[in-house]
Z-matrix of the N, CA and C atoms (Angstrom, degrees):
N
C 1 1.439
C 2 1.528 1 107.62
N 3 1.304 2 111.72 1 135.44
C 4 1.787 3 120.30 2 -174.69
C 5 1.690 4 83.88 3 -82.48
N 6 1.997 5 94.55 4 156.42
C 7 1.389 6 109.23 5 178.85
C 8 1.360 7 105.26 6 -67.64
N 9 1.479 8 134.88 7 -12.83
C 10 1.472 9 117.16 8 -176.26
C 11 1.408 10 114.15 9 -89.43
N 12 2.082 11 116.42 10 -23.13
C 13 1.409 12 107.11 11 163.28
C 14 1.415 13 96.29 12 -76.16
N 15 0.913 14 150.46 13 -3.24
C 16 1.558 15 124.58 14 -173.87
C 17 1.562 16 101.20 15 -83.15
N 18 0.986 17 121.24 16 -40.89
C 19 2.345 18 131.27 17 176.86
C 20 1.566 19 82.98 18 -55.96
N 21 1.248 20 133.79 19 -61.39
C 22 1.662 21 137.20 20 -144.82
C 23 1.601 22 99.09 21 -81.63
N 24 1.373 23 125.29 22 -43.14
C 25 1.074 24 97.88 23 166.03
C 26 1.774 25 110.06 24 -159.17
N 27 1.623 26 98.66 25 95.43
C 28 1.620 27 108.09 26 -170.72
C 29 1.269 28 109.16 27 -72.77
N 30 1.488 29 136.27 28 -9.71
C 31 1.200 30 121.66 29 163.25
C 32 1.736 31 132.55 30 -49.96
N 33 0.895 32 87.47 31 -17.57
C 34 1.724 33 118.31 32 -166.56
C 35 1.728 34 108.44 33 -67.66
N 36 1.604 35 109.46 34 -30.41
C 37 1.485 36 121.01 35 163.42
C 38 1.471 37 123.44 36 -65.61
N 39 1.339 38 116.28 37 -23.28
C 40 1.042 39 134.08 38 176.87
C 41 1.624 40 120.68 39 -80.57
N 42 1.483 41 115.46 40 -41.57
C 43 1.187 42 104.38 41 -176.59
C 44 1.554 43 126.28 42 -58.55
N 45 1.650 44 134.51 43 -18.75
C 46 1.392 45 118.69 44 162.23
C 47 1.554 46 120.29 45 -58.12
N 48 1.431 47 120.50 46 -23.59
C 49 1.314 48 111.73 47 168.34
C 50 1.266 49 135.02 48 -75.80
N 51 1.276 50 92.56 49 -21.30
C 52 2.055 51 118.57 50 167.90
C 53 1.448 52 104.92 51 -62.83
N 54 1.426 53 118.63 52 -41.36
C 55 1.370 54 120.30 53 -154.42
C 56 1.385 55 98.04 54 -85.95
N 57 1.453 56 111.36 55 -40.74
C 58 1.959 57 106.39 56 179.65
C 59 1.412 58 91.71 57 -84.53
N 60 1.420 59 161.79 58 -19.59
C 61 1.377 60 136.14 59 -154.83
C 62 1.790 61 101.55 60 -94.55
N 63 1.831 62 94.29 61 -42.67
C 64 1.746 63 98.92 62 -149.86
C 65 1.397 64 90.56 63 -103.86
N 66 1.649 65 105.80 64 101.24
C 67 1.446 66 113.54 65 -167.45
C 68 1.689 67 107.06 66 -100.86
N 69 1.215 68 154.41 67 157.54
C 70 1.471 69 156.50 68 133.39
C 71 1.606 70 93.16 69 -5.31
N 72 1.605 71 113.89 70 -73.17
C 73 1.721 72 119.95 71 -166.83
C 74 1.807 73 104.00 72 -59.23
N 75 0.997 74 119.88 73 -18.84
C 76 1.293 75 131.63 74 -165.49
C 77 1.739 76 110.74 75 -85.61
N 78 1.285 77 97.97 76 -45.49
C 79 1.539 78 124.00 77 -174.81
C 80 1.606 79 105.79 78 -68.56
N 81 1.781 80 108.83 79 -53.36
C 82 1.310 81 111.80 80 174.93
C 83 1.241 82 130.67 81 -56.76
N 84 1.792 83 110.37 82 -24.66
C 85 1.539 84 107.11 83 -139.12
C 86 1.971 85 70.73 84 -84.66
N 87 1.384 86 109.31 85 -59.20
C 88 1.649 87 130.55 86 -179.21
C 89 1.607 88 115.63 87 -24.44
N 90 1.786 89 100.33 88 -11.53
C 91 1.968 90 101.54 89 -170.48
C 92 1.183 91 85.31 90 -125.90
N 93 1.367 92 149.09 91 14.20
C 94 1.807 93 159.69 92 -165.88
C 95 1.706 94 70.36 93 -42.23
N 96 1.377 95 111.30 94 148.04
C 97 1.361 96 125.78 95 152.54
C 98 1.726 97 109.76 96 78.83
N 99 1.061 98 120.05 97 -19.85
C 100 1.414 99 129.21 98 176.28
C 101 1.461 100 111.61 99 -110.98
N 102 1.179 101 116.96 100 -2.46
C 103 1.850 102 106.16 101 -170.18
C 104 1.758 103 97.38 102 -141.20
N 105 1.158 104 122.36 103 123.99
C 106 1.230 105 131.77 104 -148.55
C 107 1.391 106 116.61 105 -97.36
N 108 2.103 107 102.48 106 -31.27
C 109 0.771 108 97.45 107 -152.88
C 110 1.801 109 84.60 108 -143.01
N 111 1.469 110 115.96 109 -137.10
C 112 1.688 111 118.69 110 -170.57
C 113 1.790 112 104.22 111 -80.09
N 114 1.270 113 92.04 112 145.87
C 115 2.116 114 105.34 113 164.68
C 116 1.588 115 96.46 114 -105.68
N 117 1.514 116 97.99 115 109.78
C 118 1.626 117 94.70 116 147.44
C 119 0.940 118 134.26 117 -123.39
N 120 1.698 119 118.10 118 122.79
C 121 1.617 120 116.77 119 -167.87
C 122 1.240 121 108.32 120 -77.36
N 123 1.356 122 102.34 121 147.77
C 124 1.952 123 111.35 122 167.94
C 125 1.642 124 97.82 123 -132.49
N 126 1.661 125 93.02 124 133.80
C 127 1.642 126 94.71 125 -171.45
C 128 1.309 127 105.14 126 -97.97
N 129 1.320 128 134.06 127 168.26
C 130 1.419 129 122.56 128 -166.49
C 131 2.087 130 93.15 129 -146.35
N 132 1.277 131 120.41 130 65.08
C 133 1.227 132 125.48 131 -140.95
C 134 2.162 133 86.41 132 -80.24
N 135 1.121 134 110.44 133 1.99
C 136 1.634 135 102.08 134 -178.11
C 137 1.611 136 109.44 135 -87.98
N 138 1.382 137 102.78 136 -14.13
C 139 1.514 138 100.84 137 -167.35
C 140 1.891 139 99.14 138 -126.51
N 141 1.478 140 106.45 139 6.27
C 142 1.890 141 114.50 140 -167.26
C 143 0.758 142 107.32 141 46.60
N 144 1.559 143 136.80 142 80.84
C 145 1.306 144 124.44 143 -162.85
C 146 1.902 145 96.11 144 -162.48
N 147 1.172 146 134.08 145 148.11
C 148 1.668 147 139.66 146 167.53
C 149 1.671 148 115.19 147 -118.40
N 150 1.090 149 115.29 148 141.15
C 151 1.206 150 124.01 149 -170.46
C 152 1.995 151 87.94 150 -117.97
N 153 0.991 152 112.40 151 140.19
C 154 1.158 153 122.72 152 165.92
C 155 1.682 154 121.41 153 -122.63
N 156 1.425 155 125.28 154 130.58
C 157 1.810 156 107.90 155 -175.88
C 158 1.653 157 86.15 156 -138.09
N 159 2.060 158 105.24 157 124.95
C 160 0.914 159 124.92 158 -168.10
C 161 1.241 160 106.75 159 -119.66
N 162 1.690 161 119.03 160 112.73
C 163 1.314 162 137.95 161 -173.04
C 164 1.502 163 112.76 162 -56.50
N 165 1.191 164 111.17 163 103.55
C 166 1.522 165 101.18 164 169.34
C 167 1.935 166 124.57 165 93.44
N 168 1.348 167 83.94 166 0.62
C 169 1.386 168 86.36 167 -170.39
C 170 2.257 169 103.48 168 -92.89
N 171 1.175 170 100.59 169 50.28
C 172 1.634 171 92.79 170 -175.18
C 173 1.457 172 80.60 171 -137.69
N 174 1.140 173 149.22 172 0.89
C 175 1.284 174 135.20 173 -173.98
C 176 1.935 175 112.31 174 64.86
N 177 1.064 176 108.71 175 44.22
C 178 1.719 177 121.11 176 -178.21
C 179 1.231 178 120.72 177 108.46
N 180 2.076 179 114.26 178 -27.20
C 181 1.187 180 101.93 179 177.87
C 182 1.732 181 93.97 180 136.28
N 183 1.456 182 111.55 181 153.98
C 184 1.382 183 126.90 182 154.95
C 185 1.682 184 112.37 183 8.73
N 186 1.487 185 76.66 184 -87.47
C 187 1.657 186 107.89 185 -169.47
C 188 1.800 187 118.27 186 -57.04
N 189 1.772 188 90.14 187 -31.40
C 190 1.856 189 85.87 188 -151.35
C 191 1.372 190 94.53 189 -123.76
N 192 1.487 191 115.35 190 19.13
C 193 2.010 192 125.18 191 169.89
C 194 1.282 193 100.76 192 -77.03
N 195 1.616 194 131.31 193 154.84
C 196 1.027 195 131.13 194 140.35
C 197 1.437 196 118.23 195 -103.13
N 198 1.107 197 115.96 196 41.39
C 199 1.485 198 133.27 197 -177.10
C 200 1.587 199 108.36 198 -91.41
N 201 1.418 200 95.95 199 140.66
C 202 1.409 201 108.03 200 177.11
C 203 1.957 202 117.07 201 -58.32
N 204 1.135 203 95.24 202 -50.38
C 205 1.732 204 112.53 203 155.37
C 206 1.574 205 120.62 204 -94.09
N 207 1.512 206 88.54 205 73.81
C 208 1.717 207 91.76 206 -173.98
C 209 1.881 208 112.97 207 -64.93
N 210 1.752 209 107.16 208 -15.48
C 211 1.401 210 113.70 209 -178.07
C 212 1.768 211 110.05 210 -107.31
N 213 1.137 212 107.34 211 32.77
C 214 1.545 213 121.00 212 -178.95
C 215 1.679 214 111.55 213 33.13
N 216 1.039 215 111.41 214 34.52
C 217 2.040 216 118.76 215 -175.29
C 218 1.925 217 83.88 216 -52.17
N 219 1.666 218 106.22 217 -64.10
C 220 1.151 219 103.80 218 -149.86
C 221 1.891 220 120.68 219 -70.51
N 222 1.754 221 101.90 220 10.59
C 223 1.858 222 103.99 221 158.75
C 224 1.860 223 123.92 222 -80.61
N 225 1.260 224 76.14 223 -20.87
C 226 1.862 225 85.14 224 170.41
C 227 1.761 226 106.52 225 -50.17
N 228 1.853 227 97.66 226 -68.12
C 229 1.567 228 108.54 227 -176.28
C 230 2.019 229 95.91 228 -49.70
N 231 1.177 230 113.14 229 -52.78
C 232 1.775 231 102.45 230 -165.04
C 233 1.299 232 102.79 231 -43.01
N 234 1.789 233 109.47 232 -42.79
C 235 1.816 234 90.44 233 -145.68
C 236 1.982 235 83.39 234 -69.48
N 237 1.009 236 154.24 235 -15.23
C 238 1.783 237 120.77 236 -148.92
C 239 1.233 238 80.14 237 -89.13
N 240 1.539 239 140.06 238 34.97
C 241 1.639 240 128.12 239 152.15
C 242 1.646 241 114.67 240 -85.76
N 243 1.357 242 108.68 241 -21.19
C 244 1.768 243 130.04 242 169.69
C 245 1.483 244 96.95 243 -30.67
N 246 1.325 245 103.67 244 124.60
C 247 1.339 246 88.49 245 174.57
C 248 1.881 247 100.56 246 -106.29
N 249 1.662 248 95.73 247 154.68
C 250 1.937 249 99.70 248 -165.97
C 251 1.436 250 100.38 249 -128.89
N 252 1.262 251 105.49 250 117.94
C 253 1.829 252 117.97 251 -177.35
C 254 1.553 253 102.90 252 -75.55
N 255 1.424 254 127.49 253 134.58
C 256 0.955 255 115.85 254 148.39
C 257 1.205 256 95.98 255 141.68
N 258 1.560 257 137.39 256 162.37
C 259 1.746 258 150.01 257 179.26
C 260 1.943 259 91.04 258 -53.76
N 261 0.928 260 112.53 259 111.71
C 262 1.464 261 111.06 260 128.27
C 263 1.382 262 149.39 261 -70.78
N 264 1.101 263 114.69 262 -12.29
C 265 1.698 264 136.78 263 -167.71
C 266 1.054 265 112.06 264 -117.54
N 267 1.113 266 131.79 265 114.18
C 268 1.851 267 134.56 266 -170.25
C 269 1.408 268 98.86 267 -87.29
């Protein structure tokens, strides 16, 4: 990475530690009681970024949750409680 993408986007140093810390098994164990069913990560390495899709954890879905967050926005905010070993700061 040239020093001017590194100013444009320093998050970008970070994502190999994302990729070994914030695992599928990692994701599940962290939603114990909220996720019913499989975590599958999809990595999105153009933008450093993880998509996670958690089986079962809406109570049926959109339509058929009686959940206050029937579209799970608010597991995004849970997971940055994950805790991640290791230098963040290059």
């Amino acid at each position: 990475m040239t020093d001017e993408a590194a100013r444009d986007r320093p998050y970008e140093s970070h994502y190999p530690l994302l990729l070994e810390q914030v695992t599928s098994a990692r994701v599940k164990a962290h939603f114990a009681g909220v996720v019913e069913g499989d975590v599958v990560r999809y990595e999105l390495p153009n933008i450093a970024a993880l998509n996670f899709v958690m089986t079962g954890a809406l109570g049926g879905g959109v339509t058929r949750s009686l959940a206050l967050d029937a579209h799970g926005k608010s597991l995004s905010s849970a997971l940055l409680d994950l805790e991640i070993e290791g230098e963040l700061c290059p």
